[in-house]
CHARMM internal coordinates of N, CA and C (Angstrom, degrees):
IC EDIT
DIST 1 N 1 CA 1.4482
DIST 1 CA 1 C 1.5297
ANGL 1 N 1 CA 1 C 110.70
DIST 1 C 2 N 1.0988
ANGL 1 CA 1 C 2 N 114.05
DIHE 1 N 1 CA 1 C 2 N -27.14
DIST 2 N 2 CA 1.4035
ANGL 1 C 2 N 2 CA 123.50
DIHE 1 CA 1 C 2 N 2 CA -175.63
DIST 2 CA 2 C 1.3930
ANGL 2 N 2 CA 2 C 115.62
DIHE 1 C 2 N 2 CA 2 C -71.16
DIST 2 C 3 N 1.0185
ANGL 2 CA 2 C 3 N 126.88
DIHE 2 N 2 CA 2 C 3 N -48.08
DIST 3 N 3 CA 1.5688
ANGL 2 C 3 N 3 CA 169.73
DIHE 2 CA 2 C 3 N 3 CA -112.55
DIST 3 CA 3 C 1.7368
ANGL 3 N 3 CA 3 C 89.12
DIHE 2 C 3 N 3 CA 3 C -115.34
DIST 3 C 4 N 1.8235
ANGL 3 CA 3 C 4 N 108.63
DIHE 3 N 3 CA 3 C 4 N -55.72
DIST 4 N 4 CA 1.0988
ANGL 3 C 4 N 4 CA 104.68
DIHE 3 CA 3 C 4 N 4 CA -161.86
DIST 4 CA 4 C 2.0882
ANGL 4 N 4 CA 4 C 102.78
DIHE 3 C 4 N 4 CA 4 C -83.82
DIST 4 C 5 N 1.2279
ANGL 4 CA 4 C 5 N 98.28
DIHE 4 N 4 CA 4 C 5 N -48.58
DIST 5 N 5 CA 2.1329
ANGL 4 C 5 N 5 CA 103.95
DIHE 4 CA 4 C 5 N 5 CA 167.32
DIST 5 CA 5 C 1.4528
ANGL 5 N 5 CA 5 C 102.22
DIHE 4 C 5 N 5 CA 5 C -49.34
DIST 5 C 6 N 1.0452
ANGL 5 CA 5 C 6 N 117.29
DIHE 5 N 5 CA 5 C 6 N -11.91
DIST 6 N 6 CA 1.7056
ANGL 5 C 6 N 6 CA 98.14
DIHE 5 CA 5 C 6 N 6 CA -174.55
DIST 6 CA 6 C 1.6518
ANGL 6 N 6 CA 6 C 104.82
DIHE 5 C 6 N 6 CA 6 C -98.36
DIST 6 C 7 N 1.6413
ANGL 6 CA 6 C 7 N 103.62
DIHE 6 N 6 CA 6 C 7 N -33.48
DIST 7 N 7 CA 1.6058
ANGL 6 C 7 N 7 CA 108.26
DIHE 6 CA 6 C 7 N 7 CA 169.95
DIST 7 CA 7 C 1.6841
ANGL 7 N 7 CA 7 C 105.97
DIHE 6 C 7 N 7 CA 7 C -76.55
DIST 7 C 8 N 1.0458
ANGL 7 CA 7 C 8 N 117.95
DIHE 7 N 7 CA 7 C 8 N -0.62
DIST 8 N 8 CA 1.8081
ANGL 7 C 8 N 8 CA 100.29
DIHE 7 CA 7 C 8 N 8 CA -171.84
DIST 8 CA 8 C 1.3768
ANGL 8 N 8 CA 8 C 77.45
DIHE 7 C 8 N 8 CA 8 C -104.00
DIST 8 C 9 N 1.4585
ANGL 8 CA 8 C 9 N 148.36
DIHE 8 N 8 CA 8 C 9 N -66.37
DIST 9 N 9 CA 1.1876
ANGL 8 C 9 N 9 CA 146.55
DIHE 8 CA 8 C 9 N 9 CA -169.19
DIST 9 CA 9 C 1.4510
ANGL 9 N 9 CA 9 C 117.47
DIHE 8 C 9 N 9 CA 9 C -24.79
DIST 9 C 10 N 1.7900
ANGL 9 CA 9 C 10 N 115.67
DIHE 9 N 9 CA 9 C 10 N -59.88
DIST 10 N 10 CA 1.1584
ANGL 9 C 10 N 10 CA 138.61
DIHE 9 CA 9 C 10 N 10 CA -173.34
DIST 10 CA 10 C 1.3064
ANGL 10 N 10 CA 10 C 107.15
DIHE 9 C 10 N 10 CA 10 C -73.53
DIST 10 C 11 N 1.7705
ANGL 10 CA 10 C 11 N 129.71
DIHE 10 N 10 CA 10 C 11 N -30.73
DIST 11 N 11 CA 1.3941
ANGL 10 C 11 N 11 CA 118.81
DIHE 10 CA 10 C 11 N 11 CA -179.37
DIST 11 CA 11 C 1.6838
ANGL 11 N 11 CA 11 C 110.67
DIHE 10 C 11 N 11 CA 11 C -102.67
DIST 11 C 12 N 1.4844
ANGL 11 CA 11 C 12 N 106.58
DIHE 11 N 11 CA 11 C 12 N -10.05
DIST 12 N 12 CA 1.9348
ANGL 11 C 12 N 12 CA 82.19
DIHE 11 CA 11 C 12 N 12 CA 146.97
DIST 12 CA 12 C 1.2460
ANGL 12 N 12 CA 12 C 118.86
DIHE 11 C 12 N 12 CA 12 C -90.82
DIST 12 C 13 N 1.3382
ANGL 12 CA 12 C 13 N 127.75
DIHE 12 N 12 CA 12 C 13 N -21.84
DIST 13 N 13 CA 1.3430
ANGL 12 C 13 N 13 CA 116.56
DIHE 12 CA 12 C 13 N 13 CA -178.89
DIST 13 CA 13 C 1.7131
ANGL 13 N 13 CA 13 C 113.91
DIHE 12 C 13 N 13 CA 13 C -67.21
DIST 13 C 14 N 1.5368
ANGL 13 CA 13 C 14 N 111.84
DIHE 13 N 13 CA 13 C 14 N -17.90
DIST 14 N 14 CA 1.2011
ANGL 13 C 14 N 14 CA 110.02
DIHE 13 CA 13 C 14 N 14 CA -173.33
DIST 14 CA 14 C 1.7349
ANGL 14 N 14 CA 14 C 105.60
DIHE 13 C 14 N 14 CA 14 C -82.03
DIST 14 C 15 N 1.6171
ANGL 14 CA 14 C 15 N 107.76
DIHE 14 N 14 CA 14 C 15 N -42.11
DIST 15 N 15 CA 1.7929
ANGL 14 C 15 N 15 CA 107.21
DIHE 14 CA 14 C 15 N 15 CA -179.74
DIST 15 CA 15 C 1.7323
ANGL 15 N 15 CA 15 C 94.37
DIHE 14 C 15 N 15 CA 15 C -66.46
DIST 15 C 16 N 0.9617
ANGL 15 CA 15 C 16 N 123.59
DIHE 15 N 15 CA 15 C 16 N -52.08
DIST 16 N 16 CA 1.5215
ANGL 15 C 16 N 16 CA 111.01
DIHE 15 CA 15 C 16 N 16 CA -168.33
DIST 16 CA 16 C 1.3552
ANGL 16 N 16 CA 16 C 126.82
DIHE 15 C 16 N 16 CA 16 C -61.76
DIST 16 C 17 N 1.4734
ANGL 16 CA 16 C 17 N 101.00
DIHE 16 N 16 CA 16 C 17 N -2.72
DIST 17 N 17 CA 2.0399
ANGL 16 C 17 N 17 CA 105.94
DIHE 16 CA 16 C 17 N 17 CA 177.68
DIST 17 CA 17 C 1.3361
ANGL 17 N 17 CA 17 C 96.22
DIHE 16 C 17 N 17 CA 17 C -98.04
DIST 17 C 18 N 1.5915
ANGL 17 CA 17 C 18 N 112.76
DIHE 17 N 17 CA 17 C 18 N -36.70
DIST 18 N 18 CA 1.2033
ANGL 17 C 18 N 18 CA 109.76
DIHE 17 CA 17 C 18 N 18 CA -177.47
DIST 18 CA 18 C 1.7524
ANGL 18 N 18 CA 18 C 102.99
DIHE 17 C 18 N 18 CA 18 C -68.93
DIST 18 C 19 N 0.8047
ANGL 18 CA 18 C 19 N 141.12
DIHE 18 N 18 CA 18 C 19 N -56.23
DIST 19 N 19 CA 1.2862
ANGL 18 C 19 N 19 CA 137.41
DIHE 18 CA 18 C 19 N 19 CA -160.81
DIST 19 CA 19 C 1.1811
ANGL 19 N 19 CA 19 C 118.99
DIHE 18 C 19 N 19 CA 19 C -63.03
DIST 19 C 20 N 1.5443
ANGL 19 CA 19 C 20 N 114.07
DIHE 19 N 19 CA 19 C 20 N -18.61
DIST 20 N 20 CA 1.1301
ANGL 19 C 20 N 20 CA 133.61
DIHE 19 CA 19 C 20 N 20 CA -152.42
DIST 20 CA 20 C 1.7144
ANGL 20 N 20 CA 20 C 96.32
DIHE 19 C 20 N 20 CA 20 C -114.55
DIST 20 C 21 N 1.4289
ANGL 20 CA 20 C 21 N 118.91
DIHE 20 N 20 CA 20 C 21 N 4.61
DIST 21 N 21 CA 1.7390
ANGL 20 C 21 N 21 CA 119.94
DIHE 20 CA 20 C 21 N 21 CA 175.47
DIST 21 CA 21 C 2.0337
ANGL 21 N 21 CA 21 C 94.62
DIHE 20 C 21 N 21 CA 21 C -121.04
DIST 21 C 22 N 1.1737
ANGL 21 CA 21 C 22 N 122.05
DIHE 21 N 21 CA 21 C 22 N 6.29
DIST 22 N 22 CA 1.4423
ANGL 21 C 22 N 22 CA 120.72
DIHE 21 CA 21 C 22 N 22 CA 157.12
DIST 22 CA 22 C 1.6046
ANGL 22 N 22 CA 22 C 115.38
DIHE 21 C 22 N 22 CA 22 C -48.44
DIST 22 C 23 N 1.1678
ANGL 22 CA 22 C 23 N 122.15
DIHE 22 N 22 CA 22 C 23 N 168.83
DIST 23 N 23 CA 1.4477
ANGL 22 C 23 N 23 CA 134.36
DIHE 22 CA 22 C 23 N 23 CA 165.10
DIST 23 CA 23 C 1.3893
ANGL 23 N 23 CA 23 C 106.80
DIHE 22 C 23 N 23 CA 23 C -98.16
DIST 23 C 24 N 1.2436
ANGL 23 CA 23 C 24 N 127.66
DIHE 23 N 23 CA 23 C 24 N -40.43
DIST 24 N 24 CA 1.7649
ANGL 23 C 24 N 24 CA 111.89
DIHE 23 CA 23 C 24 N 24 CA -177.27
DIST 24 CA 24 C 1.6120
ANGL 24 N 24 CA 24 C 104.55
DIHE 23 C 24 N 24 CA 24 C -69.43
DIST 24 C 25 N 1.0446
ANGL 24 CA 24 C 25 N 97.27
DIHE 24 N 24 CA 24 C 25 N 156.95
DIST 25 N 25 CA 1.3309
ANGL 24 C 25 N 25 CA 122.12
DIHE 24 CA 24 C 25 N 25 CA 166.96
DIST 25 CA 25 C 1.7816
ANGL 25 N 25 CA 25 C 121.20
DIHE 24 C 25 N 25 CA 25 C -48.96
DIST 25 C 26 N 2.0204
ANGL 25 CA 25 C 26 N 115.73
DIHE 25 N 25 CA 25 C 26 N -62.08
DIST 26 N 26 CA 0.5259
ANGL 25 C 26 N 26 CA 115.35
DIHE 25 CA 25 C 26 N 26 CA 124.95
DIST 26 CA 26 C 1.3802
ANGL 26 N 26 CA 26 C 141.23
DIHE 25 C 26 N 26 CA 26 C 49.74
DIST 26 C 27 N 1.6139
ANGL 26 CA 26 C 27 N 110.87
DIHE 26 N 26 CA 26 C 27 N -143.19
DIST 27 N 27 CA 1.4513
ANGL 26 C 27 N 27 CA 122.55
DIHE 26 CA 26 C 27 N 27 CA 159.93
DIST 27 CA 27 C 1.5586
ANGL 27 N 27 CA 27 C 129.90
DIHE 26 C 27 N 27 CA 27 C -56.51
DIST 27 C 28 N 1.6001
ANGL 27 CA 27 C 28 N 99.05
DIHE 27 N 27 CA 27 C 28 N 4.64
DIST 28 N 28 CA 2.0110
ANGL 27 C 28 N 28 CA 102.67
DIHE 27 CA 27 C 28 N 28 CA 168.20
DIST 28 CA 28 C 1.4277
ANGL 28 N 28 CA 28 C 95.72
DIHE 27 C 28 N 28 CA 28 C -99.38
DIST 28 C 29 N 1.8191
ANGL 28 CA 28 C 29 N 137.53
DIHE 28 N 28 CA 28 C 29 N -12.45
DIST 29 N 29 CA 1.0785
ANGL 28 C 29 N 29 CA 118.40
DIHE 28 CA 28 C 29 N 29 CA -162.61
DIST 29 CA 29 C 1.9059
ANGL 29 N 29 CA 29 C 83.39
DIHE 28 C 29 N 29 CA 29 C -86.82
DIST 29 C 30 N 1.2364
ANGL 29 CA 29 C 30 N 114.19
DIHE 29 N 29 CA 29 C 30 N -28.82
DIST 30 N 30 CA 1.2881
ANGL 29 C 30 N 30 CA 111.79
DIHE 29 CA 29 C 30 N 30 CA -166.53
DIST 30 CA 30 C 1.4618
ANGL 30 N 30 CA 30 C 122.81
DIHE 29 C 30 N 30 CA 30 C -79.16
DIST 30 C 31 N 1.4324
ANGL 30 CA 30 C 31 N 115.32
DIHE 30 N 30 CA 30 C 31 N -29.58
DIST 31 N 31 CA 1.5234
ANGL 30 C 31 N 31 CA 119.94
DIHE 30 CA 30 C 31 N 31 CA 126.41
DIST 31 CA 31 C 1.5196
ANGL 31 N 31 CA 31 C 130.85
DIHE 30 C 31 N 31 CA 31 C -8.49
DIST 31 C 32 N 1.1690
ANGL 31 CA 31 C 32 N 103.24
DIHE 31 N 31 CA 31 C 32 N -102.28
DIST 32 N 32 CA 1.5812
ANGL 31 C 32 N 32 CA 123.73
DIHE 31 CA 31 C 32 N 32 CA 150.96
DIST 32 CA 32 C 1.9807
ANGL 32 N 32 CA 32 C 112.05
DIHE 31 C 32 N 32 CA 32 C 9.47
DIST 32 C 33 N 1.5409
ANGL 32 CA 32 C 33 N 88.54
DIHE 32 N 32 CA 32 C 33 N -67.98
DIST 33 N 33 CA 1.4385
ANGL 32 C 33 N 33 CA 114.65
DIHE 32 CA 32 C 33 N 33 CA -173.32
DIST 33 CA 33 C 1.7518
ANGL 33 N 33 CA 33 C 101.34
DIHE 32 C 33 N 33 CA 33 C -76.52
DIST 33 C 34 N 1.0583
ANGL 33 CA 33 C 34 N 139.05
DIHE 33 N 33 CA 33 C 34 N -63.96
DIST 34 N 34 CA 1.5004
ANGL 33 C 34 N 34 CA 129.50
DIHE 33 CA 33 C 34 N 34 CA 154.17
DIST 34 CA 34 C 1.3572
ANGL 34 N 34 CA 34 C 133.87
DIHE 33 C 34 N 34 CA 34 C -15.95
DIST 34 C 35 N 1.8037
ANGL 34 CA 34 C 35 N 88.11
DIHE 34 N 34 CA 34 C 35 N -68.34
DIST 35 N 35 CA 1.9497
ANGL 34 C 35 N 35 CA 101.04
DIHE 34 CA 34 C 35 N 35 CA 171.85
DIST 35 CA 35 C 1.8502
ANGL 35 N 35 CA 35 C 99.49
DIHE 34 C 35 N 35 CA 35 C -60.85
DIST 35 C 36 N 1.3089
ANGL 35 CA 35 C 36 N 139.77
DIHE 35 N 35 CA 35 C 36 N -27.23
DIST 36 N 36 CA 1.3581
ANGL 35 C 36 N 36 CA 123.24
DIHE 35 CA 35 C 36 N 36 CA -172.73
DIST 36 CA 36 C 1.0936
ANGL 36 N 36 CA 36 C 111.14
DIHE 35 C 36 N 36 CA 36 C -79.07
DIST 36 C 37 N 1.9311
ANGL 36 CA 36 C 37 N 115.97
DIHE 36 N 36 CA 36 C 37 N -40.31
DIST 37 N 37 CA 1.5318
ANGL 36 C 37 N 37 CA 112.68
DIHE 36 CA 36 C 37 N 37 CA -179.24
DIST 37 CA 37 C 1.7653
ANGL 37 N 37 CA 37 C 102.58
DIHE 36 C 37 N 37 CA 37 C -64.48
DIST 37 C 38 N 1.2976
ANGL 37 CA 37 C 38 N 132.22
DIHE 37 N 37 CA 37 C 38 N -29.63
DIST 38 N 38 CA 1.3250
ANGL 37 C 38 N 38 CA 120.75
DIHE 37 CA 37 C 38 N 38 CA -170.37
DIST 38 CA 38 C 1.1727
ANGL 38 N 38 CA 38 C 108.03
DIHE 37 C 38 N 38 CA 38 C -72.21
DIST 38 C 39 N 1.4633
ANGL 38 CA 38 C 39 N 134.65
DIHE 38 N 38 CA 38 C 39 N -12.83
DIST 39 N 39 CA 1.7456
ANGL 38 C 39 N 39 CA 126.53
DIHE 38 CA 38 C 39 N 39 CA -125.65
DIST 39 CA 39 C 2.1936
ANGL 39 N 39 CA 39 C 59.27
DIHE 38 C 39 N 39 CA 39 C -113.06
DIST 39 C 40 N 1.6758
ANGL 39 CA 39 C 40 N 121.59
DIHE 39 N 39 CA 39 C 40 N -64.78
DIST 40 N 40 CA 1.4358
ANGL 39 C 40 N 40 CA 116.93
DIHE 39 CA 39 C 40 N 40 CA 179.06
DIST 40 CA 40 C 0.9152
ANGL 40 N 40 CA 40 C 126.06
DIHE 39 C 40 N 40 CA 40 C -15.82
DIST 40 C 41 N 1.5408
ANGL 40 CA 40 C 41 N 101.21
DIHE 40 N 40 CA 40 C 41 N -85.19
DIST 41 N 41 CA 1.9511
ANGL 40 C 41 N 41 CA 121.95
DIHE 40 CA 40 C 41 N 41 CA 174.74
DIST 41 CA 41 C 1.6281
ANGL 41 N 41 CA 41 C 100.26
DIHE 40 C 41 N 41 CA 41 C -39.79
DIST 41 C 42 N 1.1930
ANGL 41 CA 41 C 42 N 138.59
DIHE 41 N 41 CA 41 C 42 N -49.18
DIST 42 N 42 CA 1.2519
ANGL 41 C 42 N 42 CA 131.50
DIHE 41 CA 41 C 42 N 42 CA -164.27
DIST 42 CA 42 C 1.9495
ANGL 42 N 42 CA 42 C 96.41
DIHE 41 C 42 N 42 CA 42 C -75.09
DIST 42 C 43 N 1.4034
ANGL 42 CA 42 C 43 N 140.39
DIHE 42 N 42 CA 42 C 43 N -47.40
DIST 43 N 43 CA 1.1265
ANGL 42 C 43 N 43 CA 148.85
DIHE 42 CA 42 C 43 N 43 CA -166.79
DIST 43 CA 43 C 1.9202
ANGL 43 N 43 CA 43 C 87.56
DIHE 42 C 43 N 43 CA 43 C -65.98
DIST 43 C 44 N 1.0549
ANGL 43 CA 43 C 44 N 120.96
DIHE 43 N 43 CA 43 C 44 N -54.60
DIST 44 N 44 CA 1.1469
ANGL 43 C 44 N 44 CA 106.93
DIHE 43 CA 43 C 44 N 44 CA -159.20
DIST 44 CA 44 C 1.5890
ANGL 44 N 44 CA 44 C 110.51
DIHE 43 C 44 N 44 CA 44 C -82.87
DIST 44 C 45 N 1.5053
ANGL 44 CA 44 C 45 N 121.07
DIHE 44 N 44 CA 44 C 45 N -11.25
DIST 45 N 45 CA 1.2003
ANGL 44 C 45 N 45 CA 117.53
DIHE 44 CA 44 C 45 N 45 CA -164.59
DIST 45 CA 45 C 1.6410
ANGL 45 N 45 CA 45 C 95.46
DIHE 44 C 45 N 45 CA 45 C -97.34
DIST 45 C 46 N 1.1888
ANGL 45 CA 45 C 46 N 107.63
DIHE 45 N 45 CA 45 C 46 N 15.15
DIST 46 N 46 CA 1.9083
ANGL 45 C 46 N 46 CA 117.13
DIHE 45 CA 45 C 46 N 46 CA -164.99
DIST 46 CA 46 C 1.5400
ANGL 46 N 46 CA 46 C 94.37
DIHE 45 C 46 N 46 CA 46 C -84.70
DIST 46 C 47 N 1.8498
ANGL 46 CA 46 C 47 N 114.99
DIHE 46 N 46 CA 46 C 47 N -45.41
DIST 47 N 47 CA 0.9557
ANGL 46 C 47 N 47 CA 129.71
DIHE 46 CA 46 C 47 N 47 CA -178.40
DIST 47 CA 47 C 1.6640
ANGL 47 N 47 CA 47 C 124.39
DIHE 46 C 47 N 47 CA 47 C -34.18
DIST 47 C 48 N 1.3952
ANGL 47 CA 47 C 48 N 100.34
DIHE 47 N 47 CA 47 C 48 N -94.68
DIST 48 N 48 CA 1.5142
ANGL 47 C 48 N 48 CA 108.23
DIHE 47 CA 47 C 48 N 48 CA 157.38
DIST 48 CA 48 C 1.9204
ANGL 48 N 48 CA 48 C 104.14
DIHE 47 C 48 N 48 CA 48 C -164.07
DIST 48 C 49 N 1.5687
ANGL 48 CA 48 C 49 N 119.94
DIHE 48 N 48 CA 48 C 49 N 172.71
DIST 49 N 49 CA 1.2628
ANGL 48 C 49 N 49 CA 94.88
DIHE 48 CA 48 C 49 N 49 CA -178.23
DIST 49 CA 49 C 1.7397
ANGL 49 N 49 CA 49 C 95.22
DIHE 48 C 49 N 49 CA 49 C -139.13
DIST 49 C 50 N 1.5220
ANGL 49 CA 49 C 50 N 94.52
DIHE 49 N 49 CA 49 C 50 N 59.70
DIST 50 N 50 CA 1.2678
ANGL 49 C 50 N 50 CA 108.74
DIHE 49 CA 49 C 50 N 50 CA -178.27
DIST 50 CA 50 C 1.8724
ANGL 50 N 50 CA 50 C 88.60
DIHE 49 C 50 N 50 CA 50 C -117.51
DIST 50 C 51 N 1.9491
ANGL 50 CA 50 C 51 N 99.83
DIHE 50 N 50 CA 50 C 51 N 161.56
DIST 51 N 51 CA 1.3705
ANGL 50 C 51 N 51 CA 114.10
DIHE 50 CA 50 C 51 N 51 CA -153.86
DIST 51 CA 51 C 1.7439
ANGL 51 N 51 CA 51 C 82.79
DIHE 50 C 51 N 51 CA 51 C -93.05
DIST 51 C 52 N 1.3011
ANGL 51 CA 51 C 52 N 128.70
DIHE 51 N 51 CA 51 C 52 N 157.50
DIST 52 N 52 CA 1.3861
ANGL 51 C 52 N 52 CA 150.94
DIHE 51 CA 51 C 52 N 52 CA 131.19
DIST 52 CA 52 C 1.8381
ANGL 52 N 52 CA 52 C 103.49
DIHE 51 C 52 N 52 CA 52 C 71.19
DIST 52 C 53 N 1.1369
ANGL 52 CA 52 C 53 N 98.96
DIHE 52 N 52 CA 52 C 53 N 22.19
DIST 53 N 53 CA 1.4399
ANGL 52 C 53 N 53 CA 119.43
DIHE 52 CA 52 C 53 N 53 CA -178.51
DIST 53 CA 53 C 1.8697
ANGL 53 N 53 CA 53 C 121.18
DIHE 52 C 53 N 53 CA 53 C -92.62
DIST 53 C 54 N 0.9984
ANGL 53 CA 53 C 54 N 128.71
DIHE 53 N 53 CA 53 C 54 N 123.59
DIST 54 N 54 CA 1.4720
ANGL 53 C 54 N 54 CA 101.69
DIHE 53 CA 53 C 54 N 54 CA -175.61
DIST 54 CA 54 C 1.2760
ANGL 54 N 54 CA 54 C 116.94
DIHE 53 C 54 N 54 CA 54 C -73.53
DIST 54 C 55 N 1.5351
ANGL 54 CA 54 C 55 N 117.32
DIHE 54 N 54 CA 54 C 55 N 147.04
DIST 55 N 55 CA 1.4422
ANGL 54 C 55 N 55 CA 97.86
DIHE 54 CA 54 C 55 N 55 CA 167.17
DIST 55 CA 55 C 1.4624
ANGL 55 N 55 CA 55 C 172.53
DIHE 54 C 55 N 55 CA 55 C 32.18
DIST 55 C 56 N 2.0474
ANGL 55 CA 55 C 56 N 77.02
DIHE 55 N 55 CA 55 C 56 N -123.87
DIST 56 N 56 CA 2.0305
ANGL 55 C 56 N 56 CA 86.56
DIHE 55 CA 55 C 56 N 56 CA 162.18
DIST 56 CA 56 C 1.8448
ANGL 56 N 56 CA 56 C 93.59
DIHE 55 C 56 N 56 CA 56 C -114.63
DIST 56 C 57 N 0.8848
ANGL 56 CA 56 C 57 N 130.88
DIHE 56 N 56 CA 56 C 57 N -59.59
DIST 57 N 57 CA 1.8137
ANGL 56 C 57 N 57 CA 124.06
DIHE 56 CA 56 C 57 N 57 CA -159.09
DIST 57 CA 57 C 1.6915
ANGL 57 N 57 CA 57 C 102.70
DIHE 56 C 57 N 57 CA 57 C -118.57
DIST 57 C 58 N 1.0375
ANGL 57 CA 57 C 58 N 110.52
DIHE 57 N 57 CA 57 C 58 N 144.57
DIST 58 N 58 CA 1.8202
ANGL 57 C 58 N 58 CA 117.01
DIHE 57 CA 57 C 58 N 58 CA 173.59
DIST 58 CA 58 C 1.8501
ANGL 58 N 58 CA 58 C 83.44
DIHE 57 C 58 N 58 CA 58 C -105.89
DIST 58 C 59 N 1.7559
ANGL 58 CA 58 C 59 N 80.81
DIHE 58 N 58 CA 58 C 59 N 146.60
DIST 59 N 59 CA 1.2885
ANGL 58 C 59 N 59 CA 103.10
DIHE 58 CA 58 C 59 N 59 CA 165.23
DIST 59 CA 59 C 2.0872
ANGL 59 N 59 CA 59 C 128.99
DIHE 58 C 59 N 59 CA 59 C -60.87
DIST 59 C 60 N 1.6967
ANGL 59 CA 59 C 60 N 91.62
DIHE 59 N 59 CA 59 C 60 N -18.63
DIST 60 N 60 CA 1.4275
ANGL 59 C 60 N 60 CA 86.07
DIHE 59 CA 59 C 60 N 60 CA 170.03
DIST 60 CA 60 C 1.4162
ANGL 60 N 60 CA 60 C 124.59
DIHE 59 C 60 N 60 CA 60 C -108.50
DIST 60 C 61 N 1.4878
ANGL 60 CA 60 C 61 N 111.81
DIHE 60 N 60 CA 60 C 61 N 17.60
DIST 61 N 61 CA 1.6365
ANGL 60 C 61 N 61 CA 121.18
DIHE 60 CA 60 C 61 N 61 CA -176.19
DIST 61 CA 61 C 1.6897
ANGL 61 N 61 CA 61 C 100.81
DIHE 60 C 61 N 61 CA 61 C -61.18
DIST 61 C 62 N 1.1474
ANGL 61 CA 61 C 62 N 121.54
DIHE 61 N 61 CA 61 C 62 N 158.14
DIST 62 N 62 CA 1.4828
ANGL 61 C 62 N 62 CA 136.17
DIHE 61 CA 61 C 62 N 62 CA 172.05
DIST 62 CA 62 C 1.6274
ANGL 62 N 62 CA 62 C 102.91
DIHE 61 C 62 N 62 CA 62 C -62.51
DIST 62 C 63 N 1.2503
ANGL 62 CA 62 C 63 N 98.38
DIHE 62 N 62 CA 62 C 63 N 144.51
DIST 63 N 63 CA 2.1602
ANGL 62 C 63 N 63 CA 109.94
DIHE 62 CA 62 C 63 N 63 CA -160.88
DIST 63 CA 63 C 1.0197
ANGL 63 N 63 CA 63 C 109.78
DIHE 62 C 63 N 63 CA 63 C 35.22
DIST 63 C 64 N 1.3243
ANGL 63 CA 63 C 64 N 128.57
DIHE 63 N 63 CA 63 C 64 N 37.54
DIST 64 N 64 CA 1.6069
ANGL 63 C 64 N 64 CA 109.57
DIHE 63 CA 63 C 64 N 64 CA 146.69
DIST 64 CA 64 C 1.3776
ANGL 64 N 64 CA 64 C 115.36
DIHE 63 C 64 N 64 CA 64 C -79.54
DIST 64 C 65 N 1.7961
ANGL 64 CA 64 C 65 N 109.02
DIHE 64 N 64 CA 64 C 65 N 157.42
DIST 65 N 65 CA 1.4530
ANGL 64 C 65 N 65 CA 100.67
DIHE 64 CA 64 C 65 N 65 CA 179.63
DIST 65 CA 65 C 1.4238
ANGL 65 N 65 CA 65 C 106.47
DIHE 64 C 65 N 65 CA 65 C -168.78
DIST 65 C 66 N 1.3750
ANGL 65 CA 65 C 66 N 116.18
DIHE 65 N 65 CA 65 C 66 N 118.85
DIST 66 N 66 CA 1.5992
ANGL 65 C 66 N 66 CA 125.97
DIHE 65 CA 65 C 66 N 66 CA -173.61
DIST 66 CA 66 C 1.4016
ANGL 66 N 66 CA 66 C 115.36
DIHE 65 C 66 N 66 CA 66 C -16.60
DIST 66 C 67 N 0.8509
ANGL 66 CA 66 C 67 N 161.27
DIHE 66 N 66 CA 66 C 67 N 117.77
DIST 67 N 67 CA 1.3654
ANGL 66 C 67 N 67 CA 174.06
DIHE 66 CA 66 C 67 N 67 CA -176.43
DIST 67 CA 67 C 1.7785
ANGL 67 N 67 CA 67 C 103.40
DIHE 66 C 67 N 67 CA 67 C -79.01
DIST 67 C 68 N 1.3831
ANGL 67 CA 67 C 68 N 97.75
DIHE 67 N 67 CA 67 C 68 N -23.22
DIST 68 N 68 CA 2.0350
ANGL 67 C 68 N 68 CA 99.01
DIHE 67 CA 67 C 68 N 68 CA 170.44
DIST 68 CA 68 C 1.3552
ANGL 68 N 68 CA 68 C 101.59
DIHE 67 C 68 N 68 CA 68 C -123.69
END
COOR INIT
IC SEED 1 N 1 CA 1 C
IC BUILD
């Protein structure tokens, strides 16, 4: 699973630099749109890429404590 977010990460970031060193206008807006889906997938895969798990902290980890 890892293996595969790290290849989707790396192959939009790779069309979107590329697209994004064109001269038209164009294929840098489409860039743009690549480098943003990668900059996501990479923010969310920061998280964890485990199923039904929270996040960053579970409510029953050791010193956790309601914040309200």
């Amino acid at each position: 699973m890892e293996l595969l977010v790290a290849s989707g990460i790396g192959l939009l970031t790779a069309v979107g630099l590329y697209l994004m060193l064109r001269l038209e206008s164009f294929p840098v807006i489409l860039g743009l749109t690549f480098l943003s889906y990668a900059v996501n997938l990479f923010l969310f895969a920061m998280g964890r890429l485990q199923v039904n798990l929270p996040p960053v902290i579970s409510p029953d980890a050791k010193g956790y404590t309601d914040p309200l």
